[in-house]
PDB file with SEQRES, HELIX, SHEET and CRYST1 records, atoms N, CA, C and O in Angstrom:
SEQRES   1 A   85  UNK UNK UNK UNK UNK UNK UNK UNK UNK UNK UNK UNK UNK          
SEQRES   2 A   85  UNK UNK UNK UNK UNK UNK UNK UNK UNK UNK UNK UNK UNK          
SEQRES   3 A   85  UNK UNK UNK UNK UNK UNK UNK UNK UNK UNK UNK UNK UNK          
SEQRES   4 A   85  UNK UNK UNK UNK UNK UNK UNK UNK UNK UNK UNK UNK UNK          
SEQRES   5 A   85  UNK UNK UNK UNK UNK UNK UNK UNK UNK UNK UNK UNK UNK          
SEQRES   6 A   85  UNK UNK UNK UNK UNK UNK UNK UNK UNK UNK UNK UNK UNK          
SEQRES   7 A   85  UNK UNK UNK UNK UNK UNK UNK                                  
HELIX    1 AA1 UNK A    6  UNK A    9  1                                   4    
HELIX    2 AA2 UNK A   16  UNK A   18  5                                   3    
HELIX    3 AA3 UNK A   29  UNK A   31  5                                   3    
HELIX    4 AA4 UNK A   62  UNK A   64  5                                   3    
HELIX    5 AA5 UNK A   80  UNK A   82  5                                   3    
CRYST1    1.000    1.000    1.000  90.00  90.00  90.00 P 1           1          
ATOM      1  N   UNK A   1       0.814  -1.192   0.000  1.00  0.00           N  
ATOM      2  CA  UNK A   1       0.000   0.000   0.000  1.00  0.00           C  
ATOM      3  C   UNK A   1       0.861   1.261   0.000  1.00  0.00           C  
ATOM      4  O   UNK A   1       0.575   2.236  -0.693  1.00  0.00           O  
ATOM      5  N   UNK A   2       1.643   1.221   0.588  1.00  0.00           N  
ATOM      6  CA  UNK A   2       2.827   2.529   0.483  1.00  0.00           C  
ATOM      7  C   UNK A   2       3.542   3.065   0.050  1.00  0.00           C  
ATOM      8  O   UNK A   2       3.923   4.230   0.170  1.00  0.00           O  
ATOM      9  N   UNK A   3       4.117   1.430  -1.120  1.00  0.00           N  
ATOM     10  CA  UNK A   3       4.969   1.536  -1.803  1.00  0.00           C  
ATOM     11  C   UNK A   3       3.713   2.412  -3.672  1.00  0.00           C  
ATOM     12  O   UNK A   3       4.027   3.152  -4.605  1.00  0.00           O  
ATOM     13  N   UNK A   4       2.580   1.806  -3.317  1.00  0.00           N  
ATOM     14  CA  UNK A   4       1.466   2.025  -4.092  1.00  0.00           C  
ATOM     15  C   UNK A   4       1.339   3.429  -4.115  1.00  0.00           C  
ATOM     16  O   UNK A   4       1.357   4.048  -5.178  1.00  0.00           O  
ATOM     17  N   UNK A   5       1.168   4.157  -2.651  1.00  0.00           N  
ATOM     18  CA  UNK A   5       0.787   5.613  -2.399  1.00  0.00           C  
ATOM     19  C   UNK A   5       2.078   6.479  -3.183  1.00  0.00           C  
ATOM     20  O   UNK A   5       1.766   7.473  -3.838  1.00  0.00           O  
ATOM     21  N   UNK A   6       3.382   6.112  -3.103  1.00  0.00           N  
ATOM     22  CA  UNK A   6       4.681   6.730  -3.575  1.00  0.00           C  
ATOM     23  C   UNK A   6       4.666   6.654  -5.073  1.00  0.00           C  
ATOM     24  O   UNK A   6       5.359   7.476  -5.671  1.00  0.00           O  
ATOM     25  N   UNK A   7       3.850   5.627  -5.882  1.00  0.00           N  
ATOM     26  CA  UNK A   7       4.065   5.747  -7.404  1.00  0.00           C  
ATOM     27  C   UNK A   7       2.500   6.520  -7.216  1.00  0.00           C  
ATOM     28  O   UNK A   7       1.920   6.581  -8.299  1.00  0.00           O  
ATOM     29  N   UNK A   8       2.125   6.804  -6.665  1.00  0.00           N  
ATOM     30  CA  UNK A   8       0.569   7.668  -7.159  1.00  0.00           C  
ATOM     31  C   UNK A   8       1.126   9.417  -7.333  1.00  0.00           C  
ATOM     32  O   UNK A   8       1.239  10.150  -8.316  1.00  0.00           O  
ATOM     33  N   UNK A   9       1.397   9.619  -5.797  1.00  0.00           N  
ATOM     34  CA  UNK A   9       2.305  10.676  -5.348  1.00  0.00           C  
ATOM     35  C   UNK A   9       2.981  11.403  -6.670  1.00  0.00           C  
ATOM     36  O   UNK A   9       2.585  12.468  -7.144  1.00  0.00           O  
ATOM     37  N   UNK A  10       4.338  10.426  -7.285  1.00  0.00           N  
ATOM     38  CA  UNK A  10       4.685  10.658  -8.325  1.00  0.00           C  
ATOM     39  C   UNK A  10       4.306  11.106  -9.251  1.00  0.00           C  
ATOM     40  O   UNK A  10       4.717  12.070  -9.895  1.00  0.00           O  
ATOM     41  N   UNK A  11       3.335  10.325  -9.431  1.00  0.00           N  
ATOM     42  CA  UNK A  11       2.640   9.895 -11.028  1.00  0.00           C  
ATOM     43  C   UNK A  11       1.902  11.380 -11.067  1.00  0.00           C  
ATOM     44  O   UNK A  11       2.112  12.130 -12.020  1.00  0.00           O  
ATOM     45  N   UNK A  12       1.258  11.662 -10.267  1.00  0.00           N  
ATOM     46  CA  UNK A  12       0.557  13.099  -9.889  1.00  0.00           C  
ATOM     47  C   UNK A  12       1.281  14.391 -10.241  1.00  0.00           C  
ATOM     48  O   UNK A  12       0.899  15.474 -10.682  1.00  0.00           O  
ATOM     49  N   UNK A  13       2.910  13.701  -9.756  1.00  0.00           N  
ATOM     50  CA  UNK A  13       3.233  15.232 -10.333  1.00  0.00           C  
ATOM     51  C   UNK A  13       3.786  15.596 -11.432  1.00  0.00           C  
ATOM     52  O   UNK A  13       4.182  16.744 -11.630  1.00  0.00           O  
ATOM     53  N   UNK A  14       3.885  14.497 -12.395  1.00  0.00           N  
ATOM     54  CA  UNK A  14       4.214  14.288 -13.556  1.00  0.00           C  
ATOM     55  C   UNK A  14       3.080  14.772 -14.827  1.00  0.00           C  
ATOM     56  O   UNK A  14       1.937  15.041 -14.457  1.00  0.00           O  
ATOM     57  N   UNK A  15       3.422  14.878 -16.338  1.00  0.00           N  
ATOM     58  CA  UNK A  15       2.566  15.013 -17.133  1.00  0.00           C  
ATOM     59  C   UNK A  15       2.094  13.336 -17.667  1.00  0.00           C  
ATOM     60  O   UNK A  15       2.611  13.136 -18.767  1.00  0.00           O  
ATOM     61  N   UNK A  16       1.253  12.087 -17.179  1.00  0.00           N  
ATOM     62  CA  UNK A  16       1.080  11.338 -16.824  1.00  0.00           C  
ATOM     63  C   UNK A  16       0.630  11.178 -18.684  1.00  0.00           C  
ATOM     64  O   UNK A  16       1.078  10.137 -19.167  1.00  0.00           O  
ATOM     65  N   UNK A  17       0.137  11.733 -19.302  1.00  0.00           N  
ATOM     66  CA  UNK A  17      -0.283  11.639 -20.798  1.00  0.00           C  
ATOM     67  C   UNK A  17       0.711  11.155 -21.396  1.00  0.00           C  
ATOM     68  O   UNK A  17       0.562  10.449 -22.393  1.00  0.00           O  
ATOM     69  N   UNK A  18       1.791  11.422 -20.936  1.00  0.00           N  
ATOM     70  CA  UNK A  18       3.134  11.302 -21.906  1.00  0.00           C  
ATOM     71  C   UNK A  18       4.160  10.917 -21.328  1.00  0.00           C  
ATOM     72  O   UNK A  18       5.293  11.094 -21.777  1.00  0.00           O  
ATOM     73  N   UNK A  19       3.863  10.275 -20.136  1.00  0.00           N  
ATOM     74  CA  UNK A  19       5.175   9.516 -19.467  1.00  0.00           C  
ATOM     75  C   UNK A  19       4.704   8.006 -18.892  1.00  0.00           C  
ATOM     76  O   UNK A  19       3.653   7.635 -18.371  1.00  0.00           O  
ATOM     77  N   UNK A  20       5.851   7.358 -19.192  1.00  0.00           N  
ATOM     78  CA  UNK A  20       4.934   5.675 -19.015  1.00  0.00           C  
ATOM     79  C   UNK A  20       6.202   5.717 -17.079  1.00  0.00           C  
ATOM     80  O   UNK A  20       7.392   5.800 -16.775  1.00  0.00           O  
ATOM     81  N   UNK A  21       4.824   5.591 -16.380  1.00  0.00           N  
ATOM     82  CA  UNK A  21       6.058   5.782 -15.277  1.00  0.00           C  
ATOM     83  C   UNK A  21       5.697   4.035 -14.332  1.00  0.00           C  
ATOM     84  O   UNK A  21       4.670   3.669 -13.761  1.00  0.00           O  
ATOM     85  N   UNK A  22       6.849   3.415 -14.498  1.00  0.00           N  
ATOM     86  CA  UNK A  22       6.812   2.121 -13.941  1.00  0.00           C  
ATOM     87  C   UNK A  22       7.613   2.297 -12.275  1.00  0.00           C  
ATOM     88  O   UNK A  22       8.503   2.952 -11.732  1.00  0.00           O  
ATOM     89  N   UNK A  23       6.463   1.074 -11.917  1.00  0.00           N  
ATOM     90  CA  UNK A  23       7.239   1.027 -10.246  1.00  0.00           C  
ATOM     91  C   UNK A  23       7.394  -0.383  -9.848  1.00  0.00           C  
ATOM     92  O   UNK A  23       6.994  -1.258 -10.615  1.00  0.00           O  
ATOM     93  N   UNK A  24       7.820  -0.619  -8.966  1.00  0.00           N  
ATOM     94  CA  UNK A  24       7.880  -2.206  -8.071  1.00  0.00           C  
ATOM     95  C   UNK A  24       8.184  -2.257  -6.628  1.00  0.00           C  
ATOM     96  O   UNK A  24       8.982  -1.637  -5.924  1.00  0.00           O  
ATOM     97  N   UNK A  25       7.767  -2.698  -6.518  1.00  0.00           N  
ATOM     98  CA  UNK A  25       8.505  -3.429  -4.707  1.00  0.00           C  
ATOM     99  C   UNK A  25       8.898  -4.291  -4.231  1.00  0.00           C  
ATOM    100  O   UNK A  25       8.501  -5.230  -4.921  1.00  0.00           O  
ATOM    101  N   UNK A  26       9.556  -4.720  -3.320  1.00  0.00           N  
ATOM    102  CA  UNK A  26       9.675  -5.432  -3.137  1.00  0.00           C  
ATOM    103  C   UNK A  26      10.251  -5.707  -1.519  1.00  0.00           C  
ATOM    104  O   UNK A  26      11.211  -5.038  -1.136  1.00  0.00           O  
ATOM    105  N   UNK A  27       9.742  -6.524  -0.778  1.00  0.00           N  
ATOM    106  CA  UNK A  27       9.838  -6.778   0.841  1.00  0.00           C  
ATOM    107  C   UNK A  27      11.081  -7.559   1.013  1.00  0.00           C  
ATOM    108  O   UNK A  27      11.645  -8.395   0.307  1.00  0.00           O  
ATOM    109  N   UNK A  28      11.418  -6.868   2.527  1.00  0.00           N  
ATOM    110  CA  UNK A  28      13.058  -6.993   2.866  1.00  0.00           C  
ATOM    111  C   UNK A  28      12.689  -7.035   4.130  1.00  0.00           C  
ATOM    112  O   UNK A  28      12.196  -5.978   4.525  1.00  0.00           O  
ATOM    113  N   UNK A  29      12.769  -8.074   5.072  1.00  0.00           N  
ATOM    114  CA  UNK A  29      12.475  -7.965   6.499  1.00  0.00           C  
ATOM    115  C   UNK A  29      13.513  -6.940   7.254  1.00  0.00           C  
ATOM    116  O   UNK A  29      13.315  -6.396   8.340  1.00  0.00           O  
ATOM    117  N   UNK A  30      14.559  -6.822   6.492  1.00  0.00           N  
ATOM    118  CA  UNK A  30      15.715  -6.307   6.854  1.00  0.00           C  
ATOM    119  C   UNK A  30      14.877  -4.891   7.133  1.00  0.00           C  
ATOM    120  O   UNK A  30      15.164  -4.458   8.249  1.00  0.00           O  
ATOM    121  N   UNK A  31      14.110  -4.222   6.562  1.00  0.00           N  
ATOM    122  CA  UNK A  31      14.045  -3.020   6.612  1.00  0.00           C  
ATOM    123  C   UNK A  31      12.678  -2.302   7.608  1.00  0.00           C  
ATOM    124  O   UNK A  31      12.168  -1.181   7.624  1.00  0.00           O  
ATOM    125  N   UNK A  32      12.369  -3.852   8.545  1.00  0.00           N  
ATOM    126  CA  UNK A  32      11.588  -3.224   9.567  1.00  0.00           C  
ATOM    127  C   UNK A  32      10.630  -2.014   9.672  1.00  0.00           C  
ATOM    128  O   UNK A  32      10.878  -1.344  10.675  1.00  0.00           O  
ATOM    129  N   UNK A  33       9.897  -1.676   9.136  1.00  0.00           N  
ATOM    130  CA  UNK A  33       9.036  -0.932   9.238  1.00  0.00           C  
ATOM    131  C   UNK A  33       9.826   0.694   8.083  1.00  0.00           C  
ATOM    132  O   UNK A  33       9.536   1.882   8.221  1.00  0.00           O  
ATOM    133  N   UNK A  34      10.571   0.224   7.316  1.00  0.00           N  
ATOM    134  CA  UNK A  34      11.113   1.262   6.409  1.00  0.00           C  
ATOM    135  C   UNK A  34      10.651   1.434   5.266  1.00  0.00           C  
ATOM    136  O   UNK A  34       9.546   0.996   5.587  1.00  0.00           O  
ATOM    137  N   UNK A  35      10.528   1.670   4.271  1.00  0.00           N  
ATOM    138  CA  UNK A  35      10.173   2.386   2.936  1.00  0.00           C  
ATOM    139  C   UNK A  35      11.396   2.799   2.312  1.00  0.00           C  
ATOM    140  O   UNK A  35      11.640   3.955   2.659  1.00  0.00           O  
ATOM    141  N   UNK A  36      12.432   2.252   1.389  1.00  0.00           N  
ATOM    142  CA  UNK A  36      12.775   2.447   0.001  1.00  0.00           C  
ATOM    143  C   UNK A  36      12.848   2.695  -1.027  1.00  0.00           C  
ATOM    144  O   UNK A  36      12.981   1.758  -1.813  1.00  0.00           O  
ATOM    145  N   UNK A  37      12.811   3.767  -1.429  1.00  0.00           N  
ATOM    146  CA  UNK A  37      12.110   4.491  -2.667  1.00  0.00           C  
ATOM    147  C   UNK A  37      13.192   4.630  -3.366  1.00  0.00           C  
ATOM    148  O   UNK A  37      14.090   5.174  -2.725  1.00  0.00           O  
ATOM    149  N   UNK A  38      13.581   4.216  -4.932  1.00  0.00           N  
ATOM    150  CA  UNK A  38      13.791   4.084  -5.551  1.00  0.00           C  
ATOM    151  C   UNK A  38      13.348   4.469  -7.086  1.00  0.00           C  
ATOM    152  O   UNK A  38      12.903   3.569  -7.798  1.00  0.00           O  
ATOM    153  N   UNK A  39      13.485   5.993  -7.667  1.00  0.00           N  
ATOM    154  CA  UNK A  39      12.872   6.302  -8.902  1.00  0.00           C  
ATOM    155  C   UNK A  39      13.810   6.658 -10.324  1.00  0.00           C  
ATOM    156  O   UNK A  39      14.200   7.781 -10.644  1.00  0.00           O  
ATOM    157  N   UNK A  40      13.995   5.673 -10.898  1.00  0.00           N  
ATOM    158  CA  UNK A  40      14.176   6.446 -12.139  1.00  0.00           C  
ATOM    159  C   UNK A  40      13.288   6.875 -13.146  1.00  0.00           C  
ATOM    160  O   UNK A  40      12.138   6.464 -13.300  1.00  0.00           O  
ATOM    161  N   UNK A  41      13.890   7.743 -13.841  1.00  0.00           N  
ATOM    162  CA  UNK A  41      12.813   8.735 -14.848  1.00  0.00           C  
ATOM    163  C   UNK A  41      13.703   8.845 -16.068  1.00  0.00           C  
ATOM    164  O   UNK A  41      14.932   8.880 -16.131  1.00  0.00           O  
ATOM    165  N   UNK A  42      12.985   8.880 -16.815  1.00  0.00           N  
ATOM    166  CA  UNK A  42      14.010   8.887 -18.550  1.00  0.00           C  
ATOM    167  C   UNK A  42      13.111   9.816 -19.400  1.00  0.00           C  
ATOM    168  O   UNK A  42      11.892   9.675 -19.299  1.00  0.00           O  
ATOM    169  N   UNK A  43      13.714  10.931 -20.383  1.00  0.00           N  
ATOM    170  CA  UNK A  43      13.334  11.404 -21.438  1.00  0.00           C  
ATOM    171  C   UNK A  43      12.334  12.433 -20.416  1.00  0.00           C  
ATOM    172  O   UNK A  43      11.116  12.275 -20.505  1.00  0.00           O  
ATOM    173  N   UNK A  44      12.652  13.046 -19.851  1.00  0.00           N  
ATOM    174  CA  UNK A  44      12.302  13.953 -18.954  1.00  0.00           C  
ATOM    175  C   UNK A  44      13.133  15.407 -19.654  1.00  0.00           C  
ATOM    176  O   UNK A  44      14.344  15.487 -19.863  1.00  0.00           O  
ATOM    177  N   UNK A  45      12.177  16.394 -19.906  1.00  0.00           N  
ATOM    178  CA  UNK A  45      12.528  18.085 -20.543  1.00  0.00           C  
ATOM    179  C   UNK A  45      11.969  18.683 -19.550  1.00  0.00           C  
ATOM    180  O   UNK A  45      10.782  18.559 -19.245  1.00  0.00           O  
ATOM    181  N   UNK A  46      13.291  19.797 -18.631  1.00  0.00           N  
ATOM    182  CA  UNK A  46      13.126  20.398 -17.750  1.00  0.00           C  
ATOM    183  C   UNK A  46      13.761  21.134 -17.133  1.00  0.00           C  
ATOM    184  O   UNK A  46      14.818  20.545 -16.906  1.00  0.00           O  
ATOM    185  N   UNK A  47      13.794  22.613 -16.466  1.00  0.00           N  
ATOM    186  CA  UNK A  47      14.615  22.936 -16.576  1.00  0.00           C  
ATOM    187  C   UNK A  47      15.965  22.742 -15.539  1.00  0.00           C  
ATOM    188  O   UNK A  47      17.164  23.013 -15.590  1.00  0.00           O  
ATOM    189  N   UNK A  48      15.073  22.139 -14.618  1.00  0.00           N  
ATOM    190  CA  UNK A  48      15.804  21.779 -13.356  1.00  0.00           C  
ATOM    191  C   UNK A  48      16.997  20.952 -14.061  1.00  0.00           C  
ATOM    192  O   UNK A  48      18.054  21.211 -13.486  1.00  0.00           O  
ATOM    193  N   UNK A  49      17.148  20.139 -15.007  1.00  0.00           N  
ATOM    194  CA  UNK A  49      17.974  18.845 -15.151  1.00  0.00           C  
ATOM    195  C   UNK A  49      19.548  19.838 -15.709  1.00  0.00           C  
ATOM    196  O   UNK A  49      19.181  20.616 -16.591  1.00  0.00           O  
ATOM    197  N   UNK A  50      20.207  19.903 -15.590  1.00  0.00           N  
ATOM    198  CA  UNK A  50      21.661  20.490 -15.605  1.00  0.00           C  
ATOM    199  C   UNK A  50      22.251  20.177 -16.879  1.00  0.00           C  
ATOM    200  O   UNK A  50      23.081  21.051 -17.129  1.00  0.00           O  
ATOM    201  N   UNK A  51      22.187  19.258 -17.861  1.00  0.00           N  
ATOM    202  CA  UNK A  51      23.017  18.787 -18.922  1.00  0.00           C  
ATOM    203  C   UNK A  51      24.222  18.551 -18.464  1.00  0.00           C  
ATOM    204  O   UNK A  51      24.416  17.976 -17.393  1.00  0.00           O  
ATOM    205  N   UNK A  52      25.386  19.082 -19.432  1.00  0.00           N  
ATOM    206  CA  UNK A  52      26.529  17.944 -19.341  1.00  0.00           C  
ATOM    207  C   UNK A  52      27.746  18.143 -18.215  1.00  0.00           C  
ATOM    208  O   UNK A  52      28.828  17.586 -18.031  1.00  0.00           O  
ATOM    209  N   UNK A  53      27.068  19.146 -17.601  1.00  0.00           N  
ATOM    210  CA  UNK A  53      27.792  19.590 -16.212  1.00  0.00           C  
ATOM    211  C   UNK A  53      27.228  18.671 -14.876  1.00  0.00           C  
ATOM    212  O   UNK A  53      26.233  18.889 -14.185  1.00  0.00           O  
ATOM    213  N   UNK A  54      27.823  18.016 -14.812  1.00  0.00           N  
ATOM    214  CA  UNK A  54      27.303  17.052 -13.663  1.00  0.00           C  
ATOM    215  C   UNK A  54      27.999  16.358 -12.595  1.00  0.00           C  
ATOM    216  O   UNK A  54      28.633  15.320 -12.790  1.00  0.00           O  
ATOM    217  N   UNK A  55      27.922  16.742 -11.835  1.00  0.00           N  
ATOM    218  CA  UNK A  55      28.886  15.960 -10.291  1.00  0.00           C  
ATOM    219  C   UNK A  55      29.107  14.188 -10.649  1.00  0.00           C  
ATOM    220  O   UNK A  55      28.330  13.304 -11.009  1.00  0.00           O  
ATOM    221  N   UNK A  56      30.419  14.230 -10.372  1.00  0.00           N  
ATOM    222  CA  UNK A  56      30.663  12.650 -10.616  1.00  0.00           C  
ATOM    223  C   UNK A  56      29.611  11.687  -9.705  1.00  0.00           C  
ATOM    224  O   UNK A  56      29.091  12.030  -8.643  1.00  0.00           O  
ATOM    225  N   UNK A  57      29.503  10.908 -10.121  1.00  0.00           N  
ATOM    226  CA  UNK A  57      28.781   9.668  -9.444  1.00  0.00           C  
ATOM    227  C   UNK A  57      29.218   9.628  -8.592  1.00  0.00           C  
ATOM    228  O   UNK A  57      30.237  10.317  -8.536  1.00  0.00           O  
ATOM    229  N   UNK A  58      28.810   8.781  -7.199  1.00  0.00           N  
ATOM    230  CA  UNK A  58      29.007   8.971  -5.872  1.00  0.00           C  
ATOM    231  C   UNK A  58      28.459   7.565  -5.469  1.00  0.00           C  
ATOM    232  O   UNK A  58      27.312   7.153  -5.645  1.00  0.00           O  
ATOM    233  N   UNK A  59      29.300   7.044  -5.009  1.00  0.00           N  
ATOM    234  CA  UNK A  59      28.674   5.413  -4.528  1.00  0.00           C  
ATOM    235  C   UNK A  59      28.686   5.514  -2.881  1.00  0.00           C  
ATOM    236  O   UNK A  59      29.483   5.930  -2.041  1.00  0.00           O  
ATOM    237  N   UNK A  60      27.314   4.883  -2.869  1.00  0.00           N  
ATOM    238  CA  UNK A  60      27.147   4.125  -1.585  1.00  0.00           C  
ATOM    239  C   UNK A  60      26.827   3.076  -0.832  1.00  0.00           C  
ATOM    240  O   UNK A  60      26.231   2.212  -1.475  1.00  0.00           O  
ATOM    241  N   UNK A  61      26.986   2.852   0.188  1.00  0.00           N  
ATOM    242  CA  UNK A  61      27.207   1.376   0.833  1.00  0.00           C  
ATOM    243  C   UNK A  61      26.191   1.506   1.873  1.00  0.00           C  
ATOM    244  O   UNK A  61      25.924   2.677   2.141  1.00  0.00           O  
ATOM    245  N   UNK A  62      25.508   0.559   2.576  1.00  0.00           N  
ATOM    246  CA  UNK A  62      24.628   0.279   3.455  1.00  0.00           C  
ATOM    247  C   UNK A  62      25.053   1.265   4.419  1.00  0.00           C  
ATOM    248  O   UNK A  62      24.288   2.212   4.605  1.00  0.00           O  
ATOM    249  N   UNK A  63      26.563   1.193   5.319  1.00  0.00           N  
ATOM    250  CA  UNK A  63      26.995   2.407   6.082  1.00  0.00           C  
ATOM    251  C   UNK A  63      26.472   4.042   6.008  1.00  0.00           C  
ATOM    252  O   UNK A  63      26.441   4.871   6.917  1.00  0.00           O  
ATOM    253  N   UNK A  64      25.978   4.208   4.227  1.00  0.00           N  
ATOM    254  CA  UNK A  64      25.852   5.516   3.959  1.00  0.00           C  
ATOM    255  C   UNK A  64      24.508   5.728   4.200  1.00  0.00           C  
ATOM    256  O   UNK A  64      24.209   6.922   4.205  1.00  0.00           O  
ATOM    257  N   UNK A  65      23.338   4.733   4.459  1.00  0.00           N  
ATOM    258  CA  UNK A  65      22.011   5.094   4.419  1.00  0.00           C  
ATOM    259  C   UNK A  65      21.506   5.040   5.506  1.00  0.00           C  
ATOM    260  O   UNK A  65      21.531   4.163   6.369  1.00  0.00           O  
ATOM    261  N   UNK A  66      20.817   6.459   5.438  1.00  0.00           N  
ATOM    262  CA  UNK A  66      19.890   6.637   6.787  1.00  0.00           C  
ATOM    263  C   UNK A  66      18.908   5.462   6.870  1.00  0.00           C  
ATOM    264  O   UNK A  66      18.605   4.690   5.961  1.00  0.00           O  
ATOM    265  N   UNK A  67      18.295   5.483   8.649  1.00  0.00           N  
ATOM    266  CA  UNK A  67      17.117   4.662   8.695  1.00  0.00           C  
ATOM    267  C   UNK A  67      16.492   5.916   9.566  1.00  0.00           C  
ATOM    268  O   UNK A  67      16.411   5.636  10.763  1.00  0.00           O  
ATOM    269  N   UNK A  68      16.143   6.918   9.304  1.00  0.00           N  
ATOM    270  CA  UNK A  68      15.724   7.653  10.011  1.00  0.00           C  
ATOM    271  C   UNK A  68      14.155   7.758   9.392  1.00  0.00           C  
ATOM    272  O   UNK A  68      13.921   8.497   8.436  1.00  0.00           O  
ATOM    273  N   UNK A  69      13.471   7.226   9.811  1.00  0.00           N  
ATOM    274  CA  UNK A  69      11.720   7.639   9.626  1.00  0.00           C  
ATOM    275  C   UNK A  69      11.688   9.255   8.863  1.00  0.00           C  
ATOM    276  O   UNK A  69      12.293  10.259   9.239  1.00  0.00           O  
ATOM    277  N   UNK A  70      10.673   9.084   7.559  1.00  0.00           N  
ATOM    278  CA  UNK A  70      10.513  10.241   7.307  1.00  0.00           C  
ATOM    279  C   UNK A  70       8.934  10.240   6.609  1.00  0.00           C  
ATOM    280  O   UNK A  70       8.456   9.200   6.155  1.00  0.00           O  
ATOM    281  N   UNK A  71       8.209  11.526   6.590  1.00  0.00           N  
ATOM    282  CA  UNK A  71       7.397  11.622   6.260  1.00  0.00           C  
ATOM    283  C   UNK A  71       7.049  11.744   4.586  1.00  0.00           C  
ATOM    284  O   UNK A  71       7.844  12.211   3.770  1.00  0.00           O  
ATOM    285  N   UNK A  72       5.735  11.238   4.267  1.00  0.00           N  
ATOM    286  CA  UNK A  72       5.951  11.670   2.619  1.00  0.00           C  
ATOM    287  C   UNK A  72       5.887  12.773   2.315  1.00  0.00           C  
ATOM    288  O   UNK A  72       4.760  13.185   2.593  1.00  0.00           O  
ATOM    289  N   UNK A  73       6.658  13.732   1.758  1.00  0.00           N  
ATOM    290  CA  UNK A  73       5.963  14.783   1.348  1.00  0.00           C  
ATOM    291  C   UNK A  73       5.848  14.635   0.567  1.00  0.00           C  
ATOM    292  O   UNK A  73       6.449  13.779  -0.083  1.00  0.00           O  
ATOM    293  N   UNK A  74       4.467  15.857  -0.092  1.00  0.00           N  
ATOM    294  CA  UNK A  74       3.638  16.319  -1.067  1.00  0.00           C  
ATOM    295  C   UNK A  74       4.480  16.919  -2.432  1.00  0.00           C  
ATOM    296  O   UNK A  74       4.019  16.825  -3.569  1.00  0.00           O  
ATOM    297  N   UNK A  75       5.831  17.569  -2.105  1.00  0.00           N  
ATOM    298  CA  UNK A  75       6.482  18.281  -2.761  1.00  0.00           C  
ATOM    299  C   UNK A  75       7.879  17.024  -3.028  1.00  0.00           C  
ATOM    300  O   UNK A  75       8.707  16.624  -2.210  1.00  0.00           O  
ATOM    301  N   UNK A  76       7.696  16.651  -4.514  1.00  0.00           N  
ATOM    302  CA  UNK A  76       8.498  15.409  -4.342  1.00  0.00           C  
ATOM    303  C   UNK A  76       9.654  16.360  -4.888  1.00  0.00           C  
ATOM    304  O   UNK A  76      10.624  15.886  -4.297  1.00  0.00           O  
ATOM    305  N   UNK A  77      10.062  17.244  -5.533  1.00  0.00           N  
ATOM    306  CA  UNK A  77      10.890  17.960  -5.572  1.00  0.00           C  
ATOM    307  C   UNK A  77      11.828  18.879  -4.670  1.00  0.00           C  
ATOM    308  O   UNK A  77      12.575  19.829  -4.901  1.00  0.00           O  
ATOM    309  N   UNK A  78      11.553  18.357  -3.846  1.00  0.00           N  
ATOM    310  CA  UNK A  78      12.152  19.229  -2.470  1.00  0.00           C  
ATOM    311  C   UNK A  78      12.250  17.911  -1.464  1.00  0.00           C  
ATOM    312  O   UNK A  78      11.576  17.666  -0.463  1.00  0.00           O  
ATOM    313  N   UNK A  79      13.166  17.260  -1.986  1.00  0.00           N  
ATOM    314  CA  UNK A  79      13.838  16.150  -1.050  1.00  0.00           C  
ATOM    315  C   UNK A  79      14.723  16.574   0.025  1.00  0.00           C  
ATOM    316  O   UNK A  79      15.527  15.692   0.326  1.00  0.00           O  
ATOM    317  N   UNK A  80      14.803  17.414   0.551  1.00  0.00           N  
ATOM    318  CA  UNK A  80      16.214  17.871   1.115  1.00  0.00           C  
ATOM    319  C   UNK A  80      16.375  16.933   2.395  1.00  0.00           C  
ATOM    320  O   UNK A  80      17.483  16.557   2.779  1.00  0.00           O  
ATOM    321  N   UNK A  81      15.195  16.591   3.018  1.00  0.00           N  
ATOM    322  CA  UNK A  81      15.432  15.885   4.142  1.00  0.00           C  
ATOM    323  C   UNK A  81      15.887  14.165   4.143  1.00  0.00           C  
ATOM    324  O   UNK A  81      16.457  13.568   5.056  1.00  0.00           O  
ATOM    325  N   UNK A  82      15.503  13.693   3.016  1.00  0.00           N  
ATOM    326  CA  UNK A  82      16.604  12.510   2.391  1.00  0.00           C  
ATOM    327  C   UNK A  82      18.217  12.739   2.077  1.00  0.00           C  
ATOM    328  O   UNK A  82      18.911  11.803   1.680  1.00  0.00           O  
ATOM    329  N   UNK A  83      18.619  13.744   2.239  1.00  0.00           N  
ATOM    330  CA  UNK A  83      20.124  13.788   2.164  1.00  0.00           C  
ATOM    331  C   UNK A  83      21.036  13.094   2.991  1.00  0.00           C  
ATOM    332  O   UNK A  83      20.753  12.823   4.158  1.00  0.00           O  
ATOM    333  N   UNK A  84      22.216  12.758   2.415  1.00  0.00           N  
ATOM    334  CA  UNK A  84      22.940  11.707   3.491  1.00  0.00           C  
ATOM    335  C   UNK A  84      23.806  12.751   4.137  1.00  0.00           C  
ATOM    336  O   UNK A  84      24.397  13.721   3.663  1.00  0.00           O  
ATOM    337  N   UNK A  85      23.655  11.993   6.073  1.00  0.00           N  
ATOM    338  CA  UNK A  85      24.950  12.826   6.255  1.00  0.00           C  
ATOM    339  C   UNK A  85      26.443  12.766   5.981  1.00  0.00           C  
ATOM    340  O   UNK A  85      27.168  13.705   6.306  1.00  0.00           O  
TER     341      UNK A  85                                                      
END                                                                             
């Protein structure tokens, strides 16, 4: 159901006519009462997206991810509170 509410969320704020937006889930006991969100998006025109100036890739390891409870917000563009420390 949650993982359901997060592709609706999305899908909402998207132009939904013209974007095929796929989701999945999938259960991890490991993650105890957590939520994983996971979105890619392709063929997206906008102005937010930067082109060929782009911060190198950045890998992370289980060490790097919060488990800190967070709320959904409404404004999926304003992630700031998912940032790693």
């Amino acid at each position: 159901a949650e993982a359901n509410s997060v592709a609706k969320k999305i899908s909402g704020r998207m132009d939904v006519n013209n974007a095929l937006v796929i989701w999945g889930a999938r259960v991890n006991d490991e993650f105890e009462g957590y939520l994983r969100v996971m979105l890619l998006i392709t063929g997206i025109k906008s102005p937010q997206i930067f082109g060929k100036d782009i911060s190198p890739v950045q890998s992370f390891n289980n060490k790097n991810i919060s488990n800190k409870k967070i709320g959904l917000s409404n404004d999926i563009f304003n992630i700031g509170e998912l940032a790693f420390d």
